[in-house]
C-alpha positions as a Markdown table, in Angstrom:
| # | Residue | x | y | z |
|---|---|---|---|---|
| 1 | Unk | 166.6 | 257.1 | 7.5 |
| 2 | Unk | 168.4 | 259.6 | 9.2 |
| 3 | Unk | 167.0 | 261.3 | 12.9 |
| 4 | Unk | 167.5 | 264.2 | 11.5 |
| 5 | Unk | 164.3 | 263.4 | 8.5 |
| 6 | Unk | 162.5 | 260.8 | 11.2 |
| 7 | Unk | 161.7 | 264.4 | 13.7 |
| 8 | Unk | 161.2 | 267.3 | 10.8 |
| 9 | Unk | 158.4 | 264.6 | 9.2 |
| 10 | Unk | 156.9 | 264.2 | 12.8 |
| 11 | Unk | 157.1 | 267.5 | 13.7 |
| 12 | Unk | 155.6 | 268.3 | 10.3 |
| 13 | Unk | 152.7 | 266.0 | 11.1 |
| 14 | Unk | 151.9 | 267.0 | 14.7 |
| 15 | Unk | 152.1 | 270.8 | 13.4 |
| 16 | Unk | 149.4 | 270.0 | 10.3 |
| 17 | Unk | 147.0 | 268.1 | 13.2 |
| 18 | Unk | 147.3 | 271.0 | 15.4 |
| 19 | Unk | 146.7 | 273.8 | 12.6 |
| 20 | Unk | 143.7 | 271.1 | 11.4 |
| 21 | Unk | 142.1 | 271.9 | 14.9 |
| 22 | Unk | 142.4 | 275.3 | 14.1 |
| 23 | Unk | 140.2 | 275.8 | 10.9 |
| 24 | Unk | 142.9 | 279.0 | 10.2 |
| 25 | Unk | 143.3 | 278.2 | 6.4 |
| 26 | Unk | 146.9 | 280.3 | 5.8 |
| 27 | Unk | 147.9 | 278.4 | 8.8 |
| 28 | Unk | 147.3 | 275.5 | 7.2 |
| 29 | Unk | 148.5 | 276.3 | 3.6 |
| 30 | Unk | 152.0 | 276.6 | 5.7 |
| 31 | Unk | 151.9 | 273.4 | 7.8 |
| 32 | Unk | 151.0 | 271.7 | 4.5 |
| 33 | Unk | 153.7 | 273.2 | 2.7 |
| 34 | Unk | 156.2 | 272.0 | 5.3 |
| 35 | Unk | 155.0 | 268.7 | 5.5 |
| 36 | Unk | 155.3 | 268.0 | 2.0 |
| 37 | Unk | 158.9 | 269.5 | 2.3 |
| 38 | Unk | 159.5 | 266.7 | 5.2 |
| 39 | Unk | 157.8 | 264.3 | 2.7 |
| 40 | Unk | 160.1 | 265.3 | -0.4 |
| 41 | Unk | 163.0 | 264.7 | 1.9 |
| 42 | Unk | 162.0 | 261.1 | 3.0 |
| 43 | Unk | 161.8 | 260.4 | -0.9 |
| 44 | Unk | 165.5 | 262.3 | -1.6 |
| 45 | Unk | 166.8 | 259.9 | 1.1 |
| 46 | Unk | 165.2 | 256.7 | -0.4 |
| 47 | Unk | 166.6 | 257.5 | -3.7 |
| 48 | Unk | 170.4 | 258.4 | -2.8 |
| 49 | Unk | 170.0 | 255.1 | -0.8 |
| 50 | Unk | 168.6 | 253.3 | -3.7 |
| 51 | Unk | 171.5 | 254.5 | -5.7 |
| 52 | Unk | 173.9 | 253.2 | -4.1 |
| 53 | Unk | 172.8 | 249.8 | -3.8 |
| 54 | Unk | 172.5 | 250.0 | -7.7 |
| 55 | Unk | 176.2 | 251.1 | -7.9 |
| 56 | Unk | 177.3 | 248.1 | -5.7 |
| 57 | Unk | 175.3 | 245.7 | -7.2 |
| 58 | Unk | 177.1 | 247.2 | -10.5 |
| 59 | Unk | 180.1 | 246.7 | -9.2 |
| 60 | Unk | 180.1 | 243.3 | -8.2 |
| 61 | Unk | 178.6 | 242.2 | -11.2 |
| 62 | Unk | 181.8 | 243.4 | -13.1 |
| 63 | Unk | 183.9 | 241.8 | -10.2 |
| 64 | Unk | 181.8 | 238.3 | -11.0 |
| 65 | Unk | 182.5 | 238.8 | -14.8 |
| 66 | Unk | 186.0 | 239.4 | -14.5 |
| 67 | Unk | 186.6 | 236.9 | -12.2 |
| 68 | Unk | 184.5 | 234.2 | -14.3 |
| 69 | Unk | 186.3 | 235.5 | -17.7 |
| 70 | Unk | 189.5 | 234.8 | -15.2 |
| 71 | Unk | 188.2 | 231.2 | -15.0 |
| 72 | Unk | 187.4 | 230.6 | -18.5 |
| 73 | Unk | 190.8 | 231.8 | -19.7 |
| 74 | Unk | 192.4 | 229.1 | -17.2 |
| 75 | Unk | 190.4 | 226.5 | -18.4 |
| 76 | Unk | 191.4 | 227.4 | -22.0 |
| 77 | Unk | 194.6 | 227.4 | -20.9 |
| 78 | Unk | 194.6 | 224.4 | -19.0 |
| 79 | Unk | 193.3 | 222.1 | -22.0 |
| 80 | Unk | 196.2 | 223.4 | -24.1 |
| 81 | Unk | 199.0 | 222.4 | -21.5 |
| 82 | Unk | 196.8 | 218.8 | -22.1 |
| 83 | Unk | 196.8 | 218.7 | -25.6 |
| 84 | Unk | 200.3 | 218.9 | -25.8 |
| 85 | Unk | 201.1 | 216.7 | -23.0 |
| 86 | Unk | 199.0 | 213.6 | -24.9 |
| 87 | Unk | 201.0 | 214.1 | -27.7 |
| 88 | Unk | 204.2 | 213.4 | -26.1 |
């Protein structure tokens, strides 16, 4: 998570707890609405990260394919060059 999420959150928080001491109930409404904007962030931020992974797992998964199709045609291969050596 970036510094930049890490102090709006805890400057969110400390804000709410102060405005909670406060009993001032537009006051709050506001610190509330900021902290769930902090909040949404955190969640923005776990998702893009979670995105990414998917799109590298993704990719090496078609890197594993290709390179076991790879491996498959060689053995294919391999047992023809065989085939025709026995019958020599």
């Amino acid at each position: 998570m970036t510094s930049e999420i890490i102090e709006e959150v805890e400057s969110a928080i400390s804000d709410t707890k102060k405005v909670l001491a406060e009993n001032n109930y537009n006051a709050l409404n506001d610190a509330h609405e900021k902290l769930k904007v902090a909040s949404m962030k955190i969640g923005q931020h776990m998702y893009q990260q979670n995105q990414g992974q998917q799109q590298q797992g993704q990719q090496q998964n078609t890197t594993n394919e290709s390179q076991s199709s790879d491996n498959t045609e060689n053995k294919d291969e391999n047992k023809d060059e065989n085939k025709d050596e026995n019958k020599k």
